[in-house]
C-alpha positions in Angstrom: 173.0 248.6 125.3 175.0 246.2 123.6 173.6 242.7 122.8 174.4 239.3 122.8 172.9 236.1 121.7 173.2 233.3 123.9 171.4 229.7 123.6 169.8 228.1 126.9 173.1 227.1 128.0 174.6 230.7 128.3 176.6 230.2 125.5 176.9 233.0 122.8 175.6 231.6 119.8 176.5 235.0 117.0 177.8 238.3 117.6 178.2 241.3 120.0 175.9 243.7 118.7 177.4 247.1 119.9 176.3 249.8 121.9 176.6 252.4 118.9 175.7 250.3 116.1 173.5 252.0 113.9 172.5 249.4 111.6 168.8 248.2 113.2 168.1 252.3 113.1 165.2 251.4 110.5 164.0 249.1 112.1 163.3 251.0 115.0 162.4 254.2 112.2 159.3 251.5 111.1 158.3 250.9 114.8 158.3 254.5 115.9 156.1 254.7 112.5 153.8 251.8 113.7 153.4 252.6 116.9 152.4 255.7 119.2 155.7 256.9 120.9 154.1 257.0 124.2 152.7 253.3 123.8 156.4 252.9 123.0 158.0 254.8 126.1 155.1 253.0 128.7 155.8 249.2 127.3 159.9 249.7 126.7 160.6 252.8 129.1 162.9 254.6 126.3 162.2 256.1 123.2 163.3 254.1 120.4 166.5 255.8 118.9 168.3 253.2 116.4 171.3 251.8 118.4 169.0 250.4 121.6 168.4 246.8 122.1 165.5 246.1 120.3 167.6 247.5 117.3 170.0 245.1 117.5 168.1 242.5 117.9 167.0 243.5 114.6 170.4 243.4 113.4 170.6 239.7 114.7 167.6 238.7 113.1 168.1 240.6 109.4 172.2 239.8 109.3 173.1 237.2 111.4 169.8 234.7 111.0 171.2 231.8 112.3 172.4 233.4 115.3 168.8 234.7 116.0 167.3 231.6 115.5 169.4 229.8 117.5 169.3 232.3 120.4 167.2 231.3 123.9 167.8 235.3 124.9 169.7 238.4 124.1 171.3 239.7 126.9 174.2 242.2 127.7 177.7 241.4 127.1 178.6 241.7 130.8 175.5 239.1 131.7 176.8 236.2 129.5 180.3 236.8 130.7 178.8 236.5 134.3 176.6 233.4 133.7 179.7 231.6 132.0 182.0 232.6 135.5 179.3 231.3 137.7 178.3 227.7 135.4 178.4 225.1 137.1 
């Protein structure tokens, strides 16, 4: 559950976003708050817990807005490193 943002052309555009970074956890505190934990679970298929994806896209998006803005997706670390070894 680390994140990376890439633009369209696979390349990363900000930071790795690691697997136990806490920062996004109130972000993810106001959507459990928002939002009826087992809406939650059926639309995402884990409870929110504050260093999951969606956090750290949060992170991206609060710290790092450039990166998010300039980001096509947000995809694992091990996904970008595989669309960069298989460019053509």
């Amino acid at each position: 559950m680390s994140v990376v943002p890439v633009a369209a052309d696979g390349m990363p555009v900000g930071p790795v976003i690691m697997w136990m970074d806490g920062r996004g956890a109130e972000a993810t505190r106001y959507l459990r708050r928002r939002e009826h934990l087992g809406v939650w679970l059926e639309r995402h298929g884990l409870a929110p817990f504050g260093s999951d994806d969606i956090a750290h896209i949060a992170v991206l998006r609060d710290r790092h807005p450039l990166a998010y803005a300039a980001a096509a997706a947000f995809v694992e670390p091990v996904d970008a490193i595989t669309a960069r070894l298989v460019a053509v």
